[in-house]
C-alpha positions as CSV (number, residue, x, y, z in Angstrom):
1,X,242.9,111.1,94.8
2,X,245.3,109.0,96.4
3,X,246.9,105.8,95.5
4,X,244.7,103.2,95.8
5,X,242.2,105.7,93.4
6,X,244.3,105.8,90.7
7,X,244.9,102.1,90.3
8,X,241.0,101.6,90.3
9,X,240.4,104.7,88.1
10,X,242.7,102.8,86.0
11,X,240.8,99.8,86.5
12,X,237.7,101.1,85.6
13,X,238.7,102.6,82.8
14,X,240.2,99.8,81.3
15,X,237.0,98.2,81.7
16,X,234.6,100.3,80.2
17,X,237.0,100.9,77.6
18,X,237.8,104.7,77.6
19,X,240.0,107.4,78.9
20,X,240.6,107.4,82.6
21,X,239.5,111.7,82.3
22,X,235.9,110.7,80.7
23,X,234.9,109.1,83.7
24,X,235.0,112.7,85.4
25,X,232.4,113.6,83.1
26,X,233.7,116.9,82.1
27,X,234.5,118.0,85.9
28,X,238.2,118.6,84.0
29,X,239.8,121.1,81.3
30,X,240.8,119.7,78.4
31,X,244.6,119.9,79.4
32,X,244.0,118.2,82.5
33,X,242.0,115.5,80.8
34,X,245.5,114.9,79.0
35,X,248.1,114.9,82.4
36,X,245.8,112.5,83.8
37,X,245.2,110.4,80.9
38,X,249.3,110.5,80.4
39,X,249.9,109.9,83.6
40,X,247.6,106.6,84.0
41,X,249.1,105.4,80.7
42,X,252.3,106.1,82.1
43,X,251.8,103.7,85.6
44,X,249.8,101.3,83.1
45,X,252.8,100.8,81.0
46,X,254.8,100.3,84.0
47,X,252.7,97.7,85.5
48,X,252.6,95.6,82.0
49,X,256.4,95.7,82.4
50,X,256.0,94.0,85.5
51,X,256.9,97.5,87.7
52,X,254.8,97.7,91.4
53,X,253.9,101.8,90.9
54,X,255.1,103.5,93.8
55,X,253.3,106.5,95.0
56,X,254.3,109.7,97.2
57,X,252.1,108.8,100.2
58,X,254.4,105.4,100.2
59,X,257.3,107.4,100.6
60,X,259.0,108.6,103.8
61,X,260.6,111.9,103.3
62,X,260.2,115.2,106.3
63,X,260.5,117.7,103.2
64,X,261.0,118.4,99.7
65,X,265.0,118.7,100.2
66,X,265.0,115.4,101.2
67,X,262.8,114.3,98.4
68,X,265.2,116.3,95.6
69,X,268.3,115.0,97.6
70,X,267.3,111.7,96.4
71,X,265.4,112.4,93.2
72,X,266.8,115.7,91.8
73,X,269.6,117.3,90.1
């Protein structure tokens, strides 16, 4: 799913007033159900703080050591 997804699963979800993971209609374990649904409440939480969500595809980095130069320990 890629960025643009996510924000309208999130849309959607918030419309029809459920869980982002039920509109996969049980194509999803029940732990994966739960990173998804944490991780839209997570960017939803964000945006209602006024945060754009930034997503890896907007990013510019040639490899992971780049990536964990700037984001990792």
């Amino acid at each position: 799913m890629n960025s643009e997804g996510v924000l309208n699963l999130i849309g959607t979800a918030s419309a029809f007033s459920c869980r982002p993971s039920e509109l996969f209609s049980g194509e999803l374990d029940e732990y994966e159900a739960y990173c998804l649904d944490e991780a839209c409440a997570f960017i939803l939480s964000k945006m209602k703080e006024g945060e754009k969500p930034v997503f890896p595809d907007q990013l510019k980095f040639k490899s992971f050591k780049d990536f964990y130069r700037k984001y990792g320990r």
